[in-house]
C-alpha positions in Angstrom: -1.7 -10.2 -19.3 -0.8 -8.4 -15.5 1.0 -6.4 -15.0 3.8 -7.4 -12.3 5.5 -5.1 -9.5 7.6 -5.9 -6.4 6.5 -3.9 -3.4 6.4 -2.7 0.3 3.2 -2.0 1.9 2.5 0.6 4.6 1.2 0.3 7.6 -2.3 1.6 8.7 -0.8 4.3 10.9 1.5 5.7 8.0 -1.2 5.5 5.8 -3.2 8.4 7.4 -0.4 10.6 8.9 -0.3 10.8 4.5 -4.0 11.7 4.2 -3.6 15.3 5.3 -1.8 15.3 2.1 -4.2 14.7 0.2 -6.1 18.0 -0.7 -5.7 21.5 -1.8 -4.6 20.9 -5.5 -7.1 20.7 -8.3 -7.5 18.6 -11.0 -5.6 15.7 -9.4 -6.5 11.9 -8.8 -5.2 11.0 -5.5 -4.4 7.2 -4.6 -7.2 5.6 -2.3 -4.7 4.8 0.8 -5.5 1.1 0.1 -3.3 1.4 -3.4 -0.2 3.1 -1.9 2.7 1.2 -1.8 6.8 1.4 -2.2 7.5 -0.1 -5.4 10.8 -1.7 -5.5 11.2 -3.3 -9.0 8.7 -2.4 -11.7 8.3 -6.0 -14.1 5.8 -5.6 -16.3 3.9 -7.7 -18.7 4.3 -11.3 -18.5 2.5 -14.4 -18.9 0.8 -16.7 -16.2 4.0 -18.9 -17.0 6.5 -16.5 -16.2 4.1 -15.1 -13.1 4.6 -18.3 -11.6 8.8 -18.1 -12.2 8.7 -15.2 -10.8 7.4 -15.8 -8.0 9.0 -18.5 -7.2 12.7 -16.7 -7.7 11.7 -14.1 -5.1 11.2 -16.8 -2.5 14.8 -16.8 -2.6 15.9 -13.0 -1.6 17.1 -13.4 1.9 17.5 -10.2 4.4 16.6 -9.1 7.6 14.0 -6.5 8.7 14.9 -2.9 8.9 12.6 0.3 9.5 11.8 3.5 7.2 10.0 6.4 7.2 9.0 8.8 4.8 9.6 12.5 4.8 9.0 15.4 2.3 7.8 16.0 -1.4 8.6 15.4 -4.9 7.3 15.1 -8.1 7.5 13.2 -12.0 9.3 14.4 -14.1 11.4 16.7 -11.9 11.7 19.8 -14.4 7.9 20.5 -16.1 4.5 20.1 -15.7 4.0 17.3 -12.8 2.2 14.4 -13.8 3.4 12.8 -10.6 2.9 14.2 -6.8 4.7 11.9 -4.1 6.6 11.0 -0.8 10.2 10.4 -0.9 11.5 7.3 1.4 14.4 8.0 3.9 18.1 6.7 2.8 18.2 3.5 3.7 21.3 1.8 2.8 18.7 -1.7 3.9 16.4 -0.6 1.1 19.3 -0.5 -1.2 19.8 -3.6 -0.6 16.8 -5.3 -0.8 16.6 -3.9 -4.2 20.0 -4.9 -5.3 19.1 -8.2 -4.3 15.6 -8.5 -6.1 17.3 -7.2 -9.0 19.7 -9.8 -8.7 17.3 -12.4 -8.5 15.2 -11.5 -11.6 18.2 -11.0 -13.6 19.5 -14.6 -13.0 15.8 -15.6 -14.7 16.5 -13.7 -17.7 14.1 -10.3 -16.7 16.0 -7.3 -18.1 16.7 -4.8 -15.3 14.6 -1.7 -15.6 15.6 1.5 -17.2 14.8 4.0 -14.8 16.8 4.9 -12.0 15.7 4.1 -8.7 13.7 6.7 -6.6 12.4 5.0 -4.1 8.7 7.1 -3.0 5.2 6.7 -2.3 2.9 7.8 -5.2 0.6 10.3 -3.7 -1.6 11.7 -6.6 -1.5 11.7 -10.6 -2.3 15.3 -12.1 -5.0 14.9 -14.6 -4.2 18.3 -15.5 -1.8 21.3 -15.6 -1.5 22.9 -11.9 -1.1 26.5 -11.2 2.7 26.9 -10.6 2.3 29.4 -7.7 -0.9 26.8 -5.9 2.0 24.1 -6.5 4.0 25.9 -4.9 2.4 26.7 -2.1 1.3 23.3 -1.8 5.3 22.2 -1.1 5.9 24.4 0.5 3.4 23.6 2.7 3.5 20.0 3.0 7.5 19.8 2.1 8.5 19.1 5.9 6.2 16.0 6.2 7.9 12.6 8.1 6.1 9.9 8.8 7.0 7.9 11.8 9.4 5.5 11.2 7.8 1.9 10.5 9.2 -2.0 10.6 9.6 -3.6 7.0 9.4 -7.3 7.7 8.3 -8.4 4.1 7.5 -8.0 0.1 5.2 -8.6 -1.8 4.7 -9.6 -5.3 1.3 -7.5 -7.1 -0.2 -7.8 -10.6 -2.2 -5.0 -11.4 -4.6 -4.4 -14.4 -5.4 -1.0 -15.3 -9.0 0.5 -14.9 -11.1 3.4 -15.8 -10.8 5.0 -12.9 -7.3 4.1 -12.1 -5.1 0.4 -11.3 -6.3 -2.4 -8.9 -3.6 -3.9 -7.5 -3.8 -7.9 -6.2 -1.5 -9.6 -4.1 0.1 -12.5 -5.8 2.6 -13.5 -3.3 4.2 -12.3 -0.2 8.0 -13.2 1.2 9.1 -12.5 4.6 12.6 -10.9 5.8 14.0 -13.5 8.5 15.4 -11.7 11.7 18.9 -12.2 12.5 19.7 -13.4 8.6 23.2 -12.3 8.1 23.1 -10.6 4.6 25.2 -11.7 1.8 27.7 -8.5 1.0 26.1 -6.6 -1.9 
């Protein structure tokens, strides 16, 4: 059964101003650029059934384009040992919104919403295993005043991704665009 996610891609030029980032660690898998993405609403497991109502729901989120941009560090779970390395996404009261309203939409199809709060970020790397605190810290400090340029969001996507030895591949099941000059319902 796939594994379903709702999702912003990046665009080519944010995806390497990120791959600086991606060395000096350890015993870390970093993300091939190809698998990063902004995840806005983690679904999970459902059947080709439910894929299909899914998909069609999110045809119905309206908005209008807006631009991000990524700047600094974080990491998963915030207090411990990393598992988690990552980007976090500028406030954007637009992204907010978005989400609201794709959480909106699944929840008027009977999806539970999900349990975690949202941090909206760009996975970087999972830590296969425990990092030196003081090369971790180094590392933030740094890479900690990273921002990418900001970038146009004009669209989601819909992925299902099935999990692999050496890591998720993510397909694209669907895609919806944002319509310029959309007035947006009030949240």
């Amino acid at each position: 059964m796939p594994r379903l996610f709702v999702a912003l891609t990046l665009p080519d030029p944010v995806k390497r101003s990120l791959e600086p980032l991606a060395r000096g660690l350890g015993d870390v898998r970093w993300l091939d650029p190809e698998q990063q993405h902004l995840t806005l609403r983690f679904i999970g497991e459902l059947d080709n059934g439910r894929l299909e109502e899914v998909a069609e729901a999110l045809g119905l989120v309206e908005g209008s384009p807006f631009e991000l941009g990524l700047e600094g560090l974080g990491h998963f779970p915030p207090r411990g040992e990393p598992q988690v390395l990552w980007t976090r996404v500028a406030k954007s009261p637009e992204l907010a919104s978005l989400r609201r309203r794709i959480d909106r939409t699944l929840a008027a199809i009977g999806l539970p919403p999900e349990g975690r709060k949202f941090t909206p970020h760009v996975t970087l790397a999972r830590v296969r295993a425990p990092l030196s605190r003081e090369r971790f810290g180094t590392y933030l400090m740094r890479h900690n005043l990273y921002r990418s340029e900001r970038f146009p969001v004009s669209s989601f996507h819909l992925f299902s991704s099935r999990l692999k030895p050496d890591g998720a591949q993510h397909l694209l099941e669907a895609s919806y665009e944002l319509v310029p000059g959309l007035d947006d319902e009030p949240d």
